[in-house]
Steps between C-alpha positions, in 0.01 A plus 500: 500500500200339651457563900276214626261564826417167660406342869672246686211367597331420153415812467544662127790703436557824274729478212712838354658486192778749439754446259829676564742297238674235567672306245412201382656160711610208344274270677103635323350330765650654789340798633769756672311471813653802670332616812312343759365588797234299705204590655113444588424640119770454239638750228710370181571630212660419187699745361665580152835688615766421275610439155824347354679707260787389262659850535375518088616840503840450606505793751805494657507288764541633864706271755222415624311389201521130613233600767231516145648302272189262528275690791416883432275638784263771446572692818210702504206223509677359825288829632200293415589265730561666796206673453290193525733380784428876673121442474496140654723648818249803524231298478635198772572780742158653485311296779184615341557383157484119489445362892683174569651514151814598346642507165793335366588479129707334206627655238598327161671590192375466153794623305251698286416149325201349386537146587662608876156733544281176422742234710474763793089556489499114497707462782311710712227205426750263637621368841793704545831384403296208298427603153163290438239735396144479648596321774602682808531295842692824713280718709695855389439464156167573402459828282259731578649824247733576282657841462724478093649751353683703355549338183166425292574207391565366836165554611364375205681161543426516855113526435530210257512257786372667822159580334465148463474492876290855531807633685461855533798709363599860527686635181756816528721674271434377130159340492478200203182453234354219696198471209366162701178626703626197780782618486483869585210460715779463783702708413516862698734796377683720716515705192213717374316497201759482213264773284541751743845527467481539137233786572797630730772443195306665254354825715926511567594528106199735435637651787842588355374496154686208440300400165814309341627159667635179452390225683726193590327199627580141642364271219259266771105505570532834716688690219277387236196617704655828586572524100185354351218664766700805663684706241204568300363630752785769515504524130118580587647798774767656226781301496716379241745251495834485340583115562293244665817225573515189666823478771687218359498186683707420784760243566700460810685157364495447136452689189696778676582647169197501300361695772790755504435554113120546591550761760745641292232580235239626783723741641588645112114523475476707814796715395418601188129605573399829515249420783673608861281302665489106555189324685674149656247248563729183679536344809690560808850374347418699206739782567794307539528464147414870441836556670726313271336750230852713592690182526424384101543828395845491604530154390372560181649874453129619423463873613365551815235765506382470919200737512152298432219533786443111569104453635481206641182316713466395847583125455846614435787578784817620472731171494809406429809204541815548666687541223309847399591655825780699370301585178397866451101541574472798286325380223194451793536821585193672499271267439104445600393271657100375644589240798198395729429775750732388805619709852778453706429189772539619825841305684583314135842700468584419830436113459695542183819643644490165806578270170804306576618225282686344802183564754217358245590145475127411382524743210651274204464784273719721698840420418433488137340841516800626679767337312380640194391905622862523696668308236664323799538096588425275801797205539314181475722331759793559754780358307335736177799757424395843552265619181560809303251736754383313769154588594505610868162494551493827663491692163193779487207455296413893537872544336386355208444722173087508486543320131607200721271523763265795612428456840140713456238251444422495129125450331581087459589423856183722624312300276687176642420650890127594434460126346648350838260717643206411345531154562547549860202707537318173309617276725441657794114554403553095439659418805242716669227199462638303796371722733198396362505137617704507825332181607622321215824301552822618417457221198198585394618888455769388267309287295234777522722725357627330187157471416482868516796587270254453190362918625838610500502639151131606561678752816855554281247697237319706723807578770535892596732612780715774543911388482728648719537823303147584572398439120177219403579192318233418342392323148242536216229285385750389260744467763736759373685671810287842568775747515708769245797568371816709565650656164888438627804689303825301544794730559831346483839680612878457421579272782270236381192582779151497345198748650143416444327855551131485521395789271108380439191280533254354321144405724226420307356509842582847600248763460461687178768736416770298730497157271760604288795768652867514415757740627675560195742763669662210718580244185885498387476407154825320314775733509470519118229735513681734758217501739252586270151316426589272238291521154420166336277565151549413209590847312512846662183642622325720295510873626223732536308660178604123304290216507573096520439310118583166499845301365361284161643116673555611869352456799236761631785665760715624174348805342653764288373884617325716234467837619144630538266622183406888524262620775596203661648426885685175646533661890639203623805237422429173298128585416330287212383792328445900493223644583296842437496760760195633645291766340693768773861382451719470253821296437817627544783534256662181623168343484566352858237674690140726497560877558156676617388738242449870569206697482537732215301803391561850354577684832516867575824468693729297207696695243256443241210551649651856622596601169158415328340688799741807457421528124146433582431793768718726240315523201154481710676832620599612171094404404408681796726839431378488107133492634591780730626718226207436263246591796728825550479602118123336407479816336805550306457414129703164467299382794182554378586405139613147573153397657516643825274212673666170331847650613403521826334150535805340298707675734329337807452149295933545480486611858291167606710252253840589691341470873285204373878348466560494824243294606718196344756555723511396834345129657196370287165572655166440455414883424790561301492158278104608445611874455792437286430393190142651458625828605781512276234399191236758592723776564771425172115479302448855610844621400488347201146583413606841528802494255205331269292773576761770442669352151092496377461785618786714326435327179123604510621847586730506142212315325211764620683794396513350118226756346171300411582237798246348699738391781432782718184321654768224637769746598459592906487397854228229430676307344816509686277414812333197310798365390630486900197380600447240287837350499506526888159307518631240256813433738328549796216225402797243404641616874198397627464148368885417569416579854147299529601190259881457631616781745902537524648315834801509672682198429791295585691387225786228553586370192592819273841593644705210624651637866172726580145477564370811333217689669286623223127573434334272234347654247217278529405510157774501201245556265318770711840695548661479150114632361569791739824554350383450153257778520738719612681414157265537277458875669823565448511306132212759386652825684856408259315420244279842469805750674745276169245597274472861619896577570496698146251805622598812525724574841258782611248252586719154494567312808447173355864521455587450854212250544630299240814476618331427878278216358812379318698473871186374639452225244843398518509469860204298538567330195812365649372440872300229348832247431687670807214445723477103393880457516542631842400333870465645847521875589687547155186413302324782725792719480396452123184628498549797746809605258254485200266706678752772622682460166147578270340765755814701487483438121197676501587770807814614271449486153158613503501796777876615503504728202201658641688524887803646266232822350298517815836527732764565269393685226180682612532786253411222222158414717296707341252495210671622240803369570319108468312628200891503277653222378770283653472679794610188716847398368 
């Protein structure tokens, strides 16, 4: 529909296109010129209202299908309309608006047709009701704007000829691909930048995790753009797409049946895909094919499966013909919607409940609008017989099911109003320069004026005003309309009414954080999905602990789900790949999240650590009594003929070795990890050393007492004491260079156990500590090997008996703490080593001082010389 502004007086007019459908007349050079209303400043339009359907569906046909056998109306557009009528009356009763100037307007219809969109641009460069373009005699019917939409390709026809003329134009609804500079250099959108609400689109899908689509398309220069230069881009933001299809093309007279077949194959495509959601990317009659979707599935006894999410962008409206009013709206249900951000005009309802078909005799869209919503008929003449529902006239617009008319404003007819608007504000800075030349006759102002209509698209692209509503209207350097949009979710209802619920924006002019917001909680998705959010991927998201690999021949949104390797975490859905936990967790069993590790150490107050420390302060008590019965009976025989001073320093090494345990229980410190080891070394050394000293010692005794022997020299407490004191200095020295060169440390060790951090002393030095323990060894090798080689002696003087079989335990233990000490992590691998310890020093403690406890307590009448002087006196 175009709306033309223009003055009486030679002054330019402004044009509005706004095509609401109107079918095509026989005559292709008549214009429907439908409404027209005179007045200092002219508005026209031409407007593309109808279409003429063959019924090719063969619906069944309604009494009063005569009324659109050839006309269909779409009801809603006719909103457009009297929005654009509502804005000129606002704006002639507002004194301060235009002074000593009204508007009037014309409205025409294009019958959404090529050829009628080019015959009614060139008409408004005619003398009115003469068709010769270029020349134009008639005072009202110079152009100064023109206001097309909402069709694209009526704007882009329109532009063809008025930018010939540098006529400024104002583009709403579905803006064309005008790729001539001259061209679009007069062209202003009340539509913003196209990108952002892609930006908008795609944050929504990310939003919802919506990573599997299809996309249907109208096959013309703005679908190919959207396909060529805007779904990369959300291939580029994660999404896939399960169909890219063109809608098949459209025919409102001929190939009727082709078309069926076409949309047949379409809606079998949409059916069968596994993607819930559809992105629609038409025009504003788009969804009134959409709705036959139900109608050919009936037709063609396809299953019906209702239930996809339909996303569709803000050049589209809900639309529809009268024959669709009885049609279910479900398959709409719940869909999205961006529409230009609109509010509700102040006093529009109002204006929109006066409409009277028998009151508005100027309106020559009127009656077909109400014909065709109240499916009702005017008589033509008196002598007419009376028609199958007469239309009384007095029939209510606001009793009309909102998917005929919605009497709220919607984003189009805003756009329409703010257009009317800007104009006015243009003209009224125009008109302001007569004040400027008051002494100039009335003559000379006019002709002043035309010259000055060259600047009007010079103000037109830098206008800014606030409407009605309080909002700016304003456009870009690219003169895009400055403004956001409303994310709209259509909810339809049994009895045919249709609710546009607001439930989001997108601003790339509000401040950060508030560009993007959605109130997900308020969206009623397609009843399919039982109120819940919708999922639309390709395969089933991969769960926590798995990870995403990729399909050999699919798209990047379908994935099979591996579950994660060992030691590995996935803590979140649909992650690429696992990853390692930090040094202080550890994954789970389910692999799906980090668990903090524990602190673990050999404590005092665990059941092991008890035990060990219960054993421990035992046999140090044992040690301790033993000690305290050898002091008591120093002088007794047995005492004194077992080497009265290596007993009693063995007995305090064995005393030492099981307290010198305890200093491994309990949390590592820096005096116990430096006491610890080195301790343990000196004072085993010493116990050790003593056994060596003993076993020599009894097997010198034997040897001396051979007649002719010269052993007696080496038999005595010399040697005993050199033998201590130089295997004591030999462990103490290698003590002392562990301790300079690589001193033991307490340590946190995270990797040994899996679910603990073990709190342990480092030993510094392997080499250091095992050369410690080696020593040790190799005392204990020689002690076995002389107390084996002297088990044989006679039993008056023979205790290498119960040495060997001491140095045997003691060998064995140690022997077999070397693979058990490897093979074992944490507080185990110390519980190790103090069990070795208890395990040989109790070795020793028992088999080497017992039978003498047993004579000394038990059997004291064998304690005496001549008692140890017989044979086999121990049994």
């Amino acid at each position: 529909m175009i709306f033309i502004l223009s003055f009486v007086m030679l002054l330019p007019s402004a044009v509005c296109y706004v095509p609401v459908a109107k079918c095509i007349i026989s005559d292709s050079r008549k214009i429907n010129h439908k409404y027209y209303q005179s007045g200092d400043v002219i508005i026209a339009g031409i407007s593309s209202q109808s279409y003429r359907f063959s019924n090719p569906l063969n619906f069944e046909r309604h009494p009063a299908s005569e009324l659109f056998d050839d006309l269909i109306f779409v009801t809603q557009t006719y909103q457009h309309i009297l929005a654009f009528v509502f804005a000129v009356k606002e704006i002639n009763e507002n004194i301060q608006m235009l002074n000593n100037v009204s508007l009037g307007f014309n409205i025409y219809n294009d019958y959404f047709t090529g050829s009628l969109t080019y015959l009614a641009s060139l008409e408004l460069l005619s003398t009115r009701d003469k068709f010769i373009p270029n020349y134009k005699c008639d005072v009202q019917g110079i152009t100064v704007a023109v206001i097309g939409g909402p069709n694209s390709k009526a704007c882009l026809f329109m532009a063809t000829i008025l930018s010939i003329y540098k006529i400024p134009q104002l583009g709403y609804g579905s803006s064309p691909l005008i790729n001539d500079p001259s061209q679009q250099a007069f062209f202003q959108w009340m539509f913003p930048n196209r990108n952002q609400q892609y930006m908008g689109m795609l944050q929504l899908l990310l939003l919802f995790r919506w990573t599997w689509i299809g996309v249907i398309f109208i096959h013309d220069d703005n679908g190919l753009r959207f396909v060529q230069n805007e779904l990369p881009k959300f291939s580029q933001g994660g999404v896939c797409f399960d169909f890219i299809e063109p809608l098949p093309t459209l025919y409102f007279k001929t190939g009727i049946h082709e078309m069926i077949e076409s949309w047949v194959k379409t809606y079998q495509l949409i059916i069968s895909s596994t993607a819930n959601v559809v992105f629609l990317h038409g025009e504003i009659h788009t969804t009134i094919f959409l709705r036959m979707f139900p109608q050919i599935s009936e037709l063609e006894n396809i299953p019906m499966k209702a239930g996809k999410v339909w996303i569709m962008t803000a050049q589209m409206e809900f639309t529809s013909v009268p024959f669709q009013q009885t049609w279910d709206l479900d398959i709409l249900h719940g869909t999205l919607i961006f529409a230009i951000h609109s509010q509700d005009v102040v006093g529009f309802q109002n204006f929109l409940q006066r409409r009277n078909p028998n009151m508005e005799t100027t309106d020559g869209f009127i009656k077909d609008f109400w014909k065709q919503a109240f499916l009702c008929s005017f008589s033509t003449s008196l002598e007419e017989e009376i028609v199958w529902n007469h239309c009384s006239g007095e029939e209510k617009l606001e009793a009309l099911p909102r998917s005929v008319f919605d009497m709220r404003i919607t984003s189009h007819s805003y756009s329409i109003y703010n257009a009317v608007y800007a104009v006015s504000h243009v003209l009224q800075s125009m008109t302001s320069l007569k004040f400027k030349y008051r002494t100039i006759s009335e003559e000379g102002q006019k002709k002043l004026l035309k010259q000055q209509l060259w600047q009007f698209h010079h103000y037109l692209r830098k206008v800014s005003f606030n409407n009605s509503v309080g909002e700016i209207i304003s456009f870009d350097e690219n003169g895009n309309l400055e403004a956001g949009f409303d994310i709209i979710n259509w909810v339809t209802f049994p009895n045919l009414s249709l609710h546009r619920v607001k439930v989001g924006r997108f601003d790339l002019r509000a401040p950060k954080g508030q560009v993007f917001s959605v109130n997900a909680d308020s969206i009623k998705w397609p009843r399919k999905f039982s109120q819940a959010q919708p999922l639309s991927l390709c395969n089933d998201p991969c769960h926590k602990g798995h990870s995403k690999t990729k399909k050999e021949g699919k798209p990047f949104c379908c994935y099979n789900c591996l579950p994660c390797p060992r030691g590995k975490v996935s803590v979140q859905m649909d992650l690429e790949f696992c990853y390692q936990c930090p040094e202080d967790h550890y994954p789970s069993k389910t692999q799906d999240q980090c668990i903090p590790k524990e602190i673990s150490f050999l404590s005092f107050h665990e059941p092991l650590g008890i035990t060990l420390t219960i054993f421990a302060l035992l046999f140090s008590s044992s040690t301790a009594l033993v000690l305290t019965v050898f002091i008591q009976h120093k002088d007794t025989p047995i005492v004194k003929a077992n080497n009265q001073d290596l007993s009693y320093i063995l007995l305090v090494s064995l005393l030492l070795s099981f307290l010198c345990s305890l200093l491994f229980i309990g949390q590592p410190q820096m005096t116990t990890c430096l006491l610890r080891q080195t301790a343990f070394g000196i004072i085993f050394s010493v116990a050790v050393s003593c056994v060596v000293a003993k076993t020599l010692t009894v097997v010198l005794a034997f040897m001396a007492t051979r007649p002719g022997s010269q052993m007696k020299s080496w038999v005595g407490k010399r040697l005993a004491l050199f033998i201590v004191l130089s295997c004591s200095f030999i462990q103490t020295s290698l003590c002392t260079v562990w301790l300079v060169s690589s001193a033991p440390f307490p340590d946190l060790d995270m990797y040994s156990l899996p679910t603990e951090m073990v709190l342990e002393c480092n030993e510094g030095s392997p080499v250091m500590f095992y050369c410690v323990l080696g020593f040790i060894g190799l005392l204990a090798m020689i002690s076995f090997s002389v107390a084996f080689l002297g088990r044989n002696l006679p039993d008056s003087f023979n205790e290498a008996k119960f040495i060997t079989l001491s140095m045997l335990l003691f060998c064995s233990v140690w022997i077999s703490f070397v693979p058990a000490y490897q093979s074992t992590k944490g507080k185990y691998m110390v519980a190790v080593e103090i069990f070795s310890i208890l395990a040989s020093s109790a070795g020793l403690l028992v088999l080497i001082f017992s039978p003498k406890v047993y004579i000394i307590l038990i059997r004291p009448e064998l304690n005496n010389r001549q008692q140890l002087m017989q044979k086999n006196i121990i049994k």
